[in-house]
GUDO-526370 format. One record per residue (C-alpha): z, y, x; residue number from 1. Coordinates in nm, 2 decimals, always signed. Layout:
BEGIN
z = Z, y = Y, x = X, n = NUM
...
END
This chain:
BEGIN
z = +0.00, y = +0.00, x = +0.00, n = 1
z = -0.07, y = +0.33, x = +0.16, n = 2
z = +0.07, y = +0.70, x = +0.12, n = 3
z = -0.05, y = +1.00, x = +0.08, n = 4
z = +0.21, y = +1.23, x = +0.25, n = 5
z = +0.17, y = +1.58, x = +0.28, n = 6
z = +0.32, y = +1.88, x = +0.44, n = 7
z = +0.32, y = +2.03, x = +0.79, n = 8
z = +0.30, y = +1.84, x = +1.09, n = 9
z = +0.51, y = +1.96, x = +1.39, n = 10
z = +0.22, y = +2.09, x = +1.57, n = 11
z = +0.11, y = +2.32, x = +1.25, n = 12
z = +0.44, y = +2.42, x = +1.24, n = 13
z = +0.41, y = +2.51, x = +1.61, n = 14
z = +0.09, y = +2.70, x = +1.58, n = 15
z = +0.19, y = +2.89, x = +1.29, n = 16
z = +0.55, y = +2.98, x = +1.47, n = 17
z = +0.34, y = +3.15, x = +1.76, n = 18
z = +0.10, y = +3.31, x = +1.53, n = 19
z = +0.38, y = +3.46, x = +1.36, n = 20
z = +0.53, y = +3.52, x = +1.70, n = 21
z = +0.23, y = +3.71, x = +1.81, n = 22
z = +0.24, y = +3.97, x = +1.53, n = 23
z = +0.59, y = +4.03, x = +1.51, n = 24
z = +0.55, y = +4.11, x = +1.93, n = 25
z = +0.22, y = +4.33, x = +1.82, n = 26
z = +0.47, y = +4.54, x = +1.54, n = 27
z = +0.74, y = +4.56, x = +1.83, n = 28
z = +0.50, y = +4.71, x = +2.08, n = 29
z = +0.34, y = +4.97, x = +1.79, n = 30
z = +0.68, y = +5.01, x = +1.70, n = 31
z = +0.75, y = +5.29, x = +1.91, n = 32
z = +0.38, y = +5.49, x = +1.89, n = 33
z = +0.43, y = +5.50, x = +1.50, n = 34
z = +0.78, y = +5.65, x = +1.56, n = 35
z = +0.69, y = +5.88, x = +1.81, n = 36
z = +0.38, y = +5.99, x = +1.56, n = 37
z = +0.66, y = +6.03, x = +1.33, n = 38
z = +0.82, y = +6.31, x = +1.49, n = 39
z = +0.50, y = +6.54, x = +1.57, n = 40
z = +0.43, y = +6.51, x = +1.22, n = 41
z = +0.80, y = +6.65, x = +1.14, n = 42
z = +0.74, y = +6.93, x = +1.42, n = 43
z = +0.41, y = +7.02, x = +1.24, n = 44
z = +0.57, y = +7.04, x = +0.91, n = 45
z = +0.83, y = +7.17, x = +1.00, n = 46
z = +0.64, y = +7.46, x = +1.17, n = 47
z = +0.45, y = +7.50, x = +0.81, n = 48
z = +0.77, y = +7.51, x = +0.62, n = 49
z = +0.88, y = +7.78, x = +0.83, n = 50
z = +0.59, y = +8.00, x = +0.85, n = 51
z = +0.39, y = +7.95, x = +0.52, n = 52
z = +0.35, y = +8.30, x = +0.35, n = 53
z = +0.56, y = +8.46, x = +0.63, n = 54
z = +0.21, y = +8.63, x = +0.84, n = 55
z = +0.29, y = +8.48, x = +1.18, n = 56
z = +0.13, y = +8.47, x = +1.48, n = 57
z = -0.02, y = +8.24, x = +1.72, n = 58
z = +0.26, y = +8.34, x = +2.00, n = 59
z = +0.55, y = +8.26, x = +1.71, n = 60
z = +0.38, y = +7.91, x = +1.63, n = 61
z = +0.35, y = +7.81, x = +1.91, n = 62
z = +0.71, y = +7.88, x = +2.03, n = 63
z = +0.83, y = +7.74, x = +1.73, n = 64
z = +0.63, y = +7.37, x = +1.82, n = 65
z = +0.77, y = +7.41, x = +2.16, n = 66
z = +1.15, y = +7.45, x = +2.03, n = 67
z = +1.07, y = +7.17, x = +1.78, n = 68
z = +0.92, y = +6.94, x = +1.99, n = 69
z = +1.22, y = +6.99, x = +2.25, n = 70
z = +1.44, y = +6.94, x = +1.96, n = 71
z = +1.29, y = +6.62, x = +1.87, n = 72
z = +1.28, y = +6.52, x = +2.23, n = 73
z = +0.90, y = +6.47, x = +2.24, n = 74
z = +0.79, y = +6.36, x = +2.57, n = 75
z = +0.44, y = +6.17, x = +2.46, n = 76
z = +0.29, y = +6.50, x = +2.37, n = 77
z = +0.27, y = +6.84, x = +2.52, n = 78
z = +0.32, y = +7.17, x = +2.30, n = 79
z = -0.03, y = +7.27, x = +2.45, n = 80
z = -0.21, y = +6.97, x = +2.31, n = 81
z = -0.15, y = +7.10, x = +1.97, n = 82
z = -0.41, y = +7.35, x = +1.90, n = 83
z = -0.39, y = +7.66, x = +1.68, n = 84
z = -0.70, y = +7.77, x = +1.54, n = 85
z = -0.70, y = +8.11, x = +1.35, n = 86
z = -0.89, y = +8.02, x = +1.00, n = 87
z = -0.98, y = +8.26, x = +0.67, n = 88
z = -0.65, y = +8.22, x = +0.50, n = 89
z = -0.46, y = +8.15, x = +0.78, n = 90
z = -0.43, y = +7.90, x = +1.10, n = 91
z = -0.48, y = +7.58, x = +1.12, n = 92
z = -0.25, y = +7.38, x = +1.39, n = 93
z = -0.34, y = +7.02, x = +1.46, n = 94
z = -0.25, y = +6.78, x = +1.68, n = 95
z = -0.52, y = +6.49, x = +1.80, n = 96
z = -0.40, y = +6.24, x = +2.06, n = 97
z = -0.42, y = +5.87, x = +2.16, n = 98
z = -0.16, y = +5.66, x = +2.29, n = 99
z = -0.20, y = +5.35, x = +2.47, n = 100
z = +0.06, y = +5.05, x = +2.50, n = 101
z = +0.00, y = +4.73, x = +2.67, n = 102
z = +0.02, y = +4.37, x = +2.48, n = 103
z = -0.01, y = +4.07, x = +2.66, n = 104
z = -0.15, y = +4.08, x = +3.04, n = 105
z = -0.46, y = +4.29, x = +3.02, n = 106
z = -0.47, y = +4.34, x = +2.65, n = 107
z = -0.37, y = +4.68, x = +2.50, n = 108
z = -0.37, y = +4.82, x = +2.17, n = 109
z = -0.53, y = +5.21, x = +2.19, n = 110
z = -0.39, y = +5.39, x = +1.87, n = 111
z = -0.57, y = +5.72, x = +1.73, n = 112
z = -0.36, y = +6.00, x = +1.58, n = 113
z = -0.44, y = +6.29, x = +1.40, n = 114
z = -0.25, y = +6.56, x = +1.19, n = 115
z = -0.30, y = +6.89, x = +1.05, n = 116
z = -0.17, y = +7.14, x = +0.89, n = 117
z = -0.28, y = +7.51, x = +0.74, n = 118
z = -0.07, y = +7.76, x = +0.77, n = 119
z = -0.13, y = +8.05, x = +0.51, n = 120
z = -0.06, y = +8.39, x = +0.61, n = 121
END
C-alpha cells in the first residue's frame, strides 16, 4: 500500500529559510537609507512650515536647512546639495541624492531620492 505524504521536505524548508534570510538582511541594509531619507524630508518640511507666507529669502532658507539638518544630525547629505530655486509664487527647494549601501560581496543596492517642496512667498 503506498502513501501519499505531503508537506515540506527539510531541504524546502532550508531553501525557503535562506530566502527569507536574504530579504530580511536586504530590509536591514535599506533600513538605514529610508531612515536617513526620513529626516531630510522633515528638514524640508519643516523649512516649508516655517517660511510658507512669511516672504523669505534664499540666505534665511538656506540657514534654516543648515540649522535643521545639524539638528537632525544629517551627515549623508550636505546643506548645499539641496537647491533653492526662485519660482513665480515662490521657491522651490529640493533635494535629489543617491545613496549607496553594500549587500553581499560585490553586490549593492543604489537607492534614488527625491523631494520637493514650494515655498510660497
Amino acid at each position: 500500500m503506498r502513501r501519499n505524504e505531503q508537506g515540506m521536505t527539510v531541504i524546502g524548508m532550508l531553501i525557503l529559510a535562506i530566502i527569507l534570510g536574504l530579504i530580511g538582511f536586504a530590509g536591514l541594509k535599506l533600513l538605514p537609507l529610508y531612515l536617513n531619507h526620513y529626516k531630510v524630508v522633515s528638514v524640508l518640511e519643516g523649512v516649508k512650515k516655517e517660511y510658507d507666507g512669511q516672504n523669505p529669502t534664499r540666505t534665511d532658507i538656506r540657514k534654516s536647512i543648515e540649522k535643521r539638518m545639524v539638528v537632525e544630525s544629517l551627515d549623508t547629505l550636505e546643506a548645499d546639495d539641496i537647491e533653492i530655486k526662485r519660482e513665480d509664487p515662490g521657491y522651490v527647494v529640493a533635494a535629489q541624492y543617491e545613496q549607496r549601501t553594500t549587500f553581499i560581496a560585490n553586490v549593492s543596492f543604489l537607492v534614488t531620492f527625491d523631494k520637493t517642496v514650494e515655498i510660497a512667498l
